[in-house]
N, C-alpha and C positions, 0 to 999 in steps of 0.2 A: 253815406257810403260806409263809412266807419261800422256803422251799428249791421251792414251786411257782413263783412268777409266774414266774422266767423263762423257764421250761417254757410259760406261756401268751404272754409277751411276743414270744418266736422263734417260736411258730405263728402269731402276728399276723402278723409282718415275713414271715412265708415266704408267707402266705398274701396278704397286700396286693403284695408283689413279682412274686406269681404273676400279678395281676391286671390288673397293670401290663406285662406281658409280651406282645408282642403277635406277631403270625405274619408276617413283613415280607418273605415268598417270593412269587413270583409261579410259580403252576400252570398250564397249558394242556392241556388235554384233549381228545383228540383220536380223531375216531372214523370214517375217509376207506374208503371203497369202490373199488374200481377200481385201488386203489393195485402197479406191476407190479414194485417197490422195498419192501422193510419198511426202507429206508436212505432216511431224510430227510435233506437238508440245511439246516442252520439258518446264515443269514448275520445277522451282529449289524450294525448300522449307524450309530446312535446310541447312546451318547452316546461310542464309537467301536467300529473296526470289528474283528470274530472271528469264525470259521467252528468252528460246533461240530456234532456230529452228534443225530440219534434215531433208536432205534432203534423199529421198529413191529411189532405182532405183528396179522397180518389187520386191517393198516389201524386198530390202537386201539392208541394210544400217549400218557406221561403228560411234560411236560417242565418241570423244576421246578427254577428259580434265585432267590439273592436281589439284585436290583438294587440297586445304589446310587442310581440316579436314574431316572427315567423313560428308557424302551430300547425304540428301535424295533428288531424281526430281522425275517426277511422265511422263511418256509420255501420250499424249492425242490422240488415233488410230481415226481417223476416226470421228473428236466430238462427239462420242459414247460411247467409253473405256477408264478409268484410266489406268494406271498400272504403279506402284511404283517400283521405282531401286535404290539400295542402293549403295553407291560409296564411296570408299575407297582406297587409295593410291598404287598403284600397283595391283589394281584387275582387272580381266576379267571378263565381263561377256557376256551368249548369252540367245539373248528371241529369240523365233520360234514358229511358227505354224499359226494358224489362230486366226480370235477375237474370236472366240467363245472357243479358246480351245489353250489358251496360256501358254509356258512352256518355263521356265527359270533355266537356270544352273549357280553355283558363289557357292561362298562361303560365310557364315556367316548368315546373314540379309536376304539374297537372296534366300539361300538353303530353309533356315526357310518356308520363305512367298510359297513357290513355293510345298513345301509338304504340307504346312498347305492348302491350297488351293487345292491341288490334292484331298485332302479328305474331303475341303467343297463342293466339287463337288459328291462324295458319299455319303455325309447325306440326309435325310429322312427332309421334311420345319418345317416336326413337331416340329425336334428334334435339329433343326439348333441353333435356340438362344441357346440352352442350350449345345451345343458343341461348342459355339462359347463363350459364357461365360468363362466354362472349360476353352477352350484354352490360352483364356487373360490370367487369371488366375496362368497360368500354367508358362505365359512367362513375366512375368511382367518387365522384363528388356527388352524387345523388341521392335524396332521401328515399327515391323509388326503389332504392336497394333494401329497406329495412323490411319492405311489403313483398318483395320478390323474395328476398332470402327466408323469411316468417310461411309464406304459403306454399313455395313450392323445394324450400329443404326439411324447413324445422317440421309443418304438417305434415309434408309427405313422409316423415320414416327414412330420410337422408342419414345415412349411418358412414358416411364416408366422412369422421373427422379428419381427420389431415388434411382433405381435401375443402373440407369447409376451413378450416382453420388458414389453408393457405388463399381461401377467394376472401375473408374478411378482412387479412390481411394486405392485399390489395385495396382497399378501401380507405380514403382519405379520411384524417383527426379527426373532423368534426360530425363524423356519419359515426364511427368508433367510439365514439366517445358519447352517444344518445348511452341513456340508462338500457334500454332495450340490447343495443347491441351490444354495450359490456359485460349483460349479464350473460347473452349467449356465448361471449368469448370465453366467460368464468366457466359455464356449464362443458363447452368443445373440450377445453385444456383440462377438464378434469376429466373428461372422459377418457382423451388420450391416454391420461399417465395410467387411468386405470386399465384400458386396455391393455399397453405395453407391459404392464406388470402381471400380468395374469398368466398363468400356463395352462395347458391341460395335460396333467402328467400320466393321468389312467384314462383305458377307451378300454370300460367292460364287457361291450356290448360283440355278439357270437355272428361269425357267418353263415350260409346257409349250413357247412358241414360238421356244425357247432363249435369253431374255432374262433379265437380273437385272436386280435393284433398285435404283434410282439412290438414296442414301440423303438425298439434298439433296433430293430432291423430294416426301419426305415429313418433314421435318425438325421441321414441327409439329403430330406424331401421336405419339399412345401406341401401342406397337406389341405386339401378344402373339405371340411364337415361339414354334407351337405342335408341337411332335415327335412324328411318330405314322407307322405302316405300315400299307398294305392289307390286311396277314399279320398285326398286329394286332388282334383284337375290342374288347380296352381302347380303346387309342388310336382307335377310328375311334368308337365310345361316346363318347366324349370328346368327338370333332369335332362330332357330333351336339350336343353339348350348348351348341355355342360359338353354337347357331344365335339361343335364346331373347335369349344375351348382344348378340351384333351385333343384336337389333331394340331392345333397350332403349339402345344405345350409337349408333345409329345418325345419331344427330344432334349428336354428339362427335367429336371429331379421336382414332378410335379404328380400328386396323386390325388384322387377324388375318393374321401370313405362315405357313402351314403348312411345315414341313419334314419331305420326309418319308424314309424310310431303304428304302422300297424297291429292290428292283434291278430288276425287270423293269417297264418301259415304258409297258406296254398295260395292265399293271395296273393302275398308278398312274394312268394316263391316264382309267381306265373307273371308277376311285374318286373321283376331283377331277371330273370332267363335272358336277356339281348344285352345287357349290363354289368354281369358281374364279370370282370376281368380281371388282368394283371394291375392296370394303371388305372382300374376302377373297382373298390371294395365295396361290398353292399352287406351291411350289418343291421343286426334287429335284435331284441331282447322280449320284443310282444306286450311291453310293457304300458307303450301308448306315452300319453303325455306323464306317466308316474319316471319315466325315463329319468334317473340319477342326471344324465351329465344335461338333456333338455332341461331340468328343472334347478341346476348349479348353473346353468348358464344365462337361464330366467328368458327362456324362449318360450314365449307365446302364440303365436300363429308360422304359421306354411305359405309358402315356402322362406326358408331361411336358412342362412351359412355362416362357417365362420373357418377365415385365410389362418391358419399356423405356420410359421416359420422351420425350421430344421431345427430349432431348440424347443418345437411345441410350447412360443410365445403367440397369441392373438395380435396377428397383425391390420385386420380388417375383418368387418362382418358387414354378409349382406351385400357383398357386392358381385359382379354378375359380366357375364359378354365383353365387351373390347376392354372395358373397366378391369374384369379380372386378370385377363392376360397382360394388363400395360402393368398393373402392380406387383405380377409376378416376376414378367420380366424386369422391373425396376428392382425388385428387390434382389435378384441375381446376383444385378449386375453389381448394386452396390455392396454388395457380399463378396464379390471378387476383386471388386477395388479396394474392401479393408485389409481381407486378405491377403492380398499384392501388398499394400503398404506394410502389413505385419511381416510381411517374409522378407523385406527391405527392410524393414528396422532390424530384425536378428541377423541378417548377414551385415549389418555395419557394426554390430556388436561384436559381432564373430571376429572381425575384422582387426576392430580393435584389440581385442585379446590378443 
């Protein structure tokens, strides 16, 4: 008996070691239609950055590493499509379907991004940013915010920094604190200060009856330069849209100068006739895109704007509909609250003398 136990002792210890042994790889499973590539690209990004390949055979492919720590990568379909997957120590996960209509199953990170997504596919464009806001919002510890803010601010041409600058900051340390989103914070804040520091002190450009705009005589007005062409559909969509804003704003120190990039004359002339008014200027110089203050501003496509303040500072560019009037009104008001505090401070001064 003696010369047994150890015999049963070492099938204990192999058998409890066994048991203790756990599977610490992360699988993704993969089964894409439409795919014109069996060559994926997989970019890693957290918790730092490598570029590794897969291979696919008829769009079904298996990709399987062990993490050290929780790893976001992003696959690249077709040099067309993102699509972000989060990876974590013994997880499974499976994407399927086609690019136009990809769906993923996992747990955590995954599940998140893959509902949240289901139902930015049923919003309304109107109402996109502002269920997409919500959402950040709603999940501020989430790594699905660095894939939501990247596609649909930083791609989309989102020029509302303050307003990025204020939804990041919403965002918990350790989202802040990826490389990714630091650097968008360095790029946001330096956009601001350059904004705020900028003026536009001259507006060359002539109305129809060959006059410009004396800019002392409207010196306490918000101004929107608005950039658009006859040869435009966008931009003149656009103009259309300023009309709802000038009747809400209409009773505010609020003006709209159109600038526009046509060259011929009678066009321009026969597009501005329902437009040119008091609280709407409509200027041209025929000059096109060689336009001095389009090409100081480094405006490249139509439609496009930009909010001046009463001291002809750039307050915002590019923004548009219930967006323009809550900043106009916001800016008012806190224009009249400095103001109010300034005429309190010198009557306590006065006081004191």
């Amino acid at each position: 008996m003696k010369k047994i136990v150890p015999f049963y002792l070492f099938f204990l210890f192999t058998f409890l070691m066994g048991c203790n042994e756990k599977d610490t790889s992360f699988t993704l499973n993969g089964n894409i239609t439409g795919l014109k590539s069996d060559t994926l690209l997989v970019f890693h990004q957290v918790p730092e950055t490598q570029l590794d390949t897969i291979i696919a055979e008829k769009g079904k492919f298996n990709y399987t590493f062990s993490p050290d720590t929780f790893t976001i990568f992003s696959l690249l379909l077709d040099s067309t499509k993102t699509y972000p997957i989060y990876a974590d120590k013994g997880e499974k996960v499976k994407i399927y379907g086609s690019l136009d209509s990809l769906r993923v199953e996992g747990n955590g990170e995954n599940q998140l991004l893959g509902e949240i997504l289901k139902q930015l596919e049923k919003t309304d464009s109107l109402t996109l940013r502002k269920s997409l806001d919500s959402i950040i919002k709603s999940n501020p510890y989430s790594f699905t915010n660095l894939h939501l803010i990247e596609k649909y601010y930083v791609q989309d041409g989102f020029s509302d920094y303050e307003a990025l600058q204020k939804l990041i900051g919403g965002l918990s340390g350790i989202i802040k604190d990826t490389p990714y989103m630091m650097n968008l914070q360095a790029k946001v804040e330096n956009q601001i200060k350059r904004n705020r520091n900028r003026n536009i002190y001259t507006l060359l450009n002539k109305d129809r009856n060959g006059e410009g705009i004396k800019w002392a005589s409207i010196s306490d007005q918000y101004i929107l330069l608005d950039f658009w062409a006859s040869w435009n559909p966008e931009s003149v969509a656009a103009q259309d849209s300023l009309v709802p804003v000038l009747d809400k704003l209409k009773k505010k120190n609020f003006l709209v100068v159109s600038i526009s990039l046509d060259l011929d004359k009678q066009a321009w002339l026969k597009a501005i006739a329902e437009r040119d008014t008091t609280h709407w200027k409509q200027l041209c110089d025929f000059t096109g895109w060689n336009n001095n203050l389009i090409k100081d501003q480094g405006i490249r496509e139509l439609p496009s704007n930009i909010l001046l303040n009463p001291h002809k500072q750039i307050i915002a560019r590019d923004i548009r509909g219930e967006k323009l009037i809550e900043k106009v009104q916001q800016q008012i008001k806190q224009d009249e609250e400095r103001e109010k505090r300034e005429k309190e401070r010198k009557n306590r001064k006065y006081k004191r003398i």
